[in-house]
N, C-alpha and C positions, 0 to 999 in steps of 0.2 A: 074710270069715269072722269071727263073733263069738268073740272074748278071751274065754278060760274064767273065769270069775273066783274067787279063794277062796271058801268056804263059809264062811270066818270072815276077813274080813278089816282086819286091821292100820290104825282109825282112828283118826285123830286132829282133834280139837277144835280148833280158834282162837279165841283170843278178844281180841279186841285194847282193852287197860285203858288209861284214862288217867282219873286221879284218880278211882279206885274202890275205895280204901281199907274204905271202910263195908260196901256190896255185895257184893265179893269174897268172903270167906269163905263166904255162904249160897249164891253162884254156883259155888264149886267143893265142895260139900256136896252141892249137887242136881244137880250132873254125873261127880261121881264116884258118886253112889247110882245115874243112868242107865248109867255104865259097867258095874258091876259086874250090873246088872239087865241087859245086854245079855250079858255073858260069860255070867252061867250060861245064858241063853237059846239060846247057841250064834251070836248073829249076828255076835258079833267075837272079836276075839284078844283072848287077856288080857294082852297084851304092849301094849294098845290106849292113847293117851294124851290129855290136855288140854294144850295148848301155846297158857302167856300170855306174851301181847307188853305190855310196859310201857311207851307210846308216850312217855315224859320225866315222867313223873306228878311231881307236886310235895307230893304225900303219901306214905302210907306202903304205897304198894301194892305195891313191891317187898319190901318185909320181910313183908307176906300170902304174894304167892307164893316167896316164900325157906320159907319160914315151911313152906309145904304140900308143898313139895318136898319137904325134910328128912325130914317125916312119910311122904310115898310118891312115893318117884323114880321107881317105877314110871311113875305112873300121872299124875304133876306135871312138867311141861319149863317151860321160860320163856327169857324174852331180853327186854332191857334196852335201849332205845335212851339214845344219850346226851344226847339233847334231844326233846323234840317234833316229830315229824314228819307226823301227820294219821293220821287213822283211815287209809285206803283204803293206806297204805307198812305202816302196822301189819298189816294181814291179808295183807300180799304178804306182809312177814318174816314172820308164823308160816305160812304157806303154803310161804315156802322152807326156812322151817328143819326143817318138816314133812318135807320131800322130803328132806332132808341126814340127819335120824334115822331116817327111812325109815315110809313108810303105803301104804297101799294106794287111800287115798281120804282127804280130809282132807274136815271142816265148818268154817267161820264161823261164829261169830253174837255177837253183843252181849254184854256182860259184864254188864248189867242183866237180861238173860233176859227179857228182853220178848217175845222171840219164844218159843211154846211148843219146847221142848226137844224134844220126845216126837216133833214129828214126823222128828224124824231116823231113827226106825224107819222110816218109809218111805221116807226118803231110802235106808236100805239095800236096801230089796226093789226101788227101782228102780235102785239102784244093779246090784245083782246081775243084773238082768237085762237089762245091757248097755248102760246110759245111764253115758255118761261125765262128766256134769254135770245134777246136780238141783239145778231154782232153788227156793227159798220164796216164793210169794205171799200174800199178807197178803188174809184174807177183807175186811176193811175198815181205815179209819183210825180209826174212833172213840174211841182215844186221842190223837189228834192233834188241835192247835188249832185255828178255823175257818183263820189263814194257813196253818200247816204244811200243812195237809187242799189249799188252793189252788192253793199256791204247787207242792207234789208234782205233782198232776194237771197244773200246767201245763207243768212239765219233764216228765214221760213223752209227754205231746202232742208237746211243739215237737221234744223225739227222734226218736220216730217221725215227726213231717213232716219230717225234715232226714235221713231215711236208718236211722237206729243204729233195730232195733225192740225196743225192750227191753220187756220187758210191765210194765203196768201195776202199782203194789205190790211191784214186789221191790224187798229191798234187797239187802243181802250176807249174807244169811242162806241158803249153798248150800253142797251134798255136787259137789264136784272128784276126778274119779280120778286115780293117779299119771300117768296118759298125759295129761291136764291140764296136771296141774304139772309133765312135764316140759317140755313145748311154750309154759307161761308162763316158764320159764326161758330160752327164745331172746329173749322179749321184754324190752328191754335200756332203752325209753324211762324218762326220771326221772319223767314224772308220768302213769303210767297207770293209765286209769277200768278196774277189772276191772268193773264191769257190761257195758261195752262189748266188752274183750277176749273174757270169756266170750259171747257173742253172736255176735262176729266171728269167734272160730274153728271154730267150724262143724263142732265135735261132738254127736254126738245127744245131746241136752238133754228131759229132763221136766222136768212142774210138780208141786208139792203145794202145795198149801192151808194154810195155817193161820191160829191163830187167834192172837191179840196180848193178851197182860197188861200190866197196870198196871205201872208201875214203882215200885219196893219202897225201894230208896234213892236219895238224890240227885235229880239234875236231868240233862237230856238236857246232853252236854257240847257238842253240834254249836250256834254260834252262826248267828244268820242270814246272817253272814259268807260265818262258812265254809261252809253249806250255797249260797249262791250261787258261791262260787270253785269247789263241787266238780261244781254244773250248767254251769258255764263250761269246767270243763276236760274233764266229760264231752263238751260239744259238738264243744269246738277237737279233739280228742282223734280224734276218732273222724267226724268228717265235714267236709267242705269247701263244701258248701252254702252258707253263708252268705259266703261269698266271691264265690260265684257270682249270688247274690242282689245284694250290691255292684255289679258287672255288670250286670247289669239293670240295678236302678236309676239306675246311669249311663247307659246308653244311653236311656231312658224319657227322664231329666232332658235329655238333648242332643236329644230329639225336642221335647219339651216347649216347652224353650229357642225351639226355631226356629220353633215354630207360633206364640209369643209375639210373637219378634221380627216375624213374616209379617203378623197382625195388626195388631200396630204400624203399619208402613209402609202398609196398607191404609187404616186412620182416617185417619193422619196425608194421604197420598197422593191418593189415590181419597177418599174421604171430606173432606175437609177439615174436620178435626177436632181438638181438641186433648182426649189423655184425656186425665184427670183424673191419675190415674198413682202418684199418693204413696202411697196404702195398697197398692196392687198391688204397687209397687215393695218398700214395709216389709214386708209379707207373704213375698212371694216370697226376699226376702234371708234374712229369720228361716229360712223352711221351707228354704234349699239350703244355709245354715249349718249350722243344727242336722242334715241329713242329713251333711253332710259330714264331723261331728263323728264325728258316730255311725257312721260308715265306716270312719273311721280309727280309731277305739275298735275295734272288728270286727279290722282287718287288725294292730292293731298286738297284741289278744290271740292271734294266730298267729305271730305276729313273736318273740313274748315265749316261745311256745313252743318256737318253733328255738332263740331263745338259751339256753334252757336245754338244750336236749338238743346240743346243739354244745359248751357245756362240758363234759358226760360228766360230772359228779358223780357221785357215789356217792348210791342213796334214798334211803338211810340207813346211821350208824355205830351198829353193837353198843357196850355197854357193859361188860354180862355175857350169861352163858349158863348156863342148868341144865339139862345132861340126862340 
């Protein structure tokens, strides 16, 4: 039976900052002018809010949103981490802290507003009409660099061949109902990919479209670091493929091995022969080396994720709170 849902329902914005000082003020100017242009429209509550996460900023982006709060606690919440903790724990805390103030459906999206705003209006009509998760897709990247533009397409492939199908273009630009967040509150692991989560939990999910602006101030904060540690921990994360792939490969290399050796004895034997043998030999050592290396690279980024979730950390510590 489909959940009746409000006619105006109680959302709230995330937006997870980290050294966005300069930006901020024109990002909550142009989501506060959307909020109030959705209340009178009728499509939300006017109890409705923007809730920034301050992922450790080392400028003054907490005194921005202190700053807007003050002006409208309505309508401004916030939380402080006490260090830097990564985007993807940023948009959990304003997700959880969303569910703790209470929403009926919360949004994500970038504190640069890159992503157009506006289609969060459809995020609510399909929200309203019994999708429990609308993702944003990105009509293209053409603000993205020729690597960013590559290196993307080549993490949503190797996803989808290893299992996770997360579609092409999205990032964390997505409307979550509270039946969402409360079922991402049983999920207790320290480093979880919500692109994966939301995919793996297997509620009916739309798409929309949208379109991508320039960016207004600053610089993308995602290094190419970090944007590989967070395609790595999407993969460990969320599939076991490449373990399984290890397997093979070893069982290939032990077939491989014995056709080698069978050879061998047959020149040497039957043939009276002597190879040649030295570059075969240097070849072959490089190639079962370097796979080996690359094995245990593989098993020990699975390894490095029990250890963390076996010490239970906490994802993050609060600093402050506005609400």
């Amino acid at each position: 039976m489909l959940e009746k849902r409000p006619e105006k329902p109680r959302l709230s914005i995330v937006i997870p900052c980290y050294n966005e000082e300069q930006g901020l003020p024109s990002t909550f100017d142009t989501l506060l002018k959307l909020i109030k242009e959705m209340i009178i429209k009728g499509k939300i509550a006017r109890d409705s809010y923007i809730c920034a996460v301050d992922d450790g900023s080392k400028d003054g982006t907490w005194e921005v949103i202190s700053k807007y709060h003050r002006k409208n606690p309505l309508h401004i919440k916030g939380v402080k981490f006490i260090r830097n903790y990564g985007n993807q724990k940023a948009i959990m805390a304003g997700l959880e802290e969303s569910r703790k103030v209470g929403c009926d459906c919360a949004v994500s999206i970038d504190a640069d507003l890159q992503q157009d705003e506006n289609a969060i209006f459809t995020f609510l009509e399909k929200y309203k009409a019994g999708a429990e998760i609308v993702c944003g897709i990105r009509t293209d990247r053409a603000t993205d660099s020729f690597f960013k533009k590559t290196t993307a397409m080549m993490f949503y492939k190797v996803m989808n061949l290893l299992g996770v199908k997360i579609p092409p273009n999205h990032s964390d630009y997505r409307l979550v109902s509270k039946k969402a967040l409360e079922i991402l509150e049983r999920y207790t692991e320290t480093h979880l990919f919500l692109r994966g989560f939301f995919h793996e939990v297997g509620l009916k999910t739309e798409y929309v479209k949208f379109n991508v602006k320039s960016r207004k101030f600053g610089t993308s904060k995602f290094s190419v670091y970090q944007l590989f540690a967070l395609a790595l921990n999407g993969i460990t994360s969320f599939s076991i493929i490449p373990l399984r792939i290890i397997a093979i490969l070893g069982f290939l290399t032990v077939i491989g091995s014995v056709c080698l050796g069978l050879e061998t004895v047959y020149e040497k034997y039957i043939l009276h022969i002597t190879p040649p043998g030295w570059a075969t030999v240097v070849i072959l050592l490089a190639l079962f080396g370097g796979l080996q290396i690359f094995c245990l690279g593989i098993i020990g980024e699975y390894i490095g994720q029990v250890y963390s979730e076996v010490k239970a950390r906490p994802r993050y510590i609060l600093d402050e709170e506005l609400r």
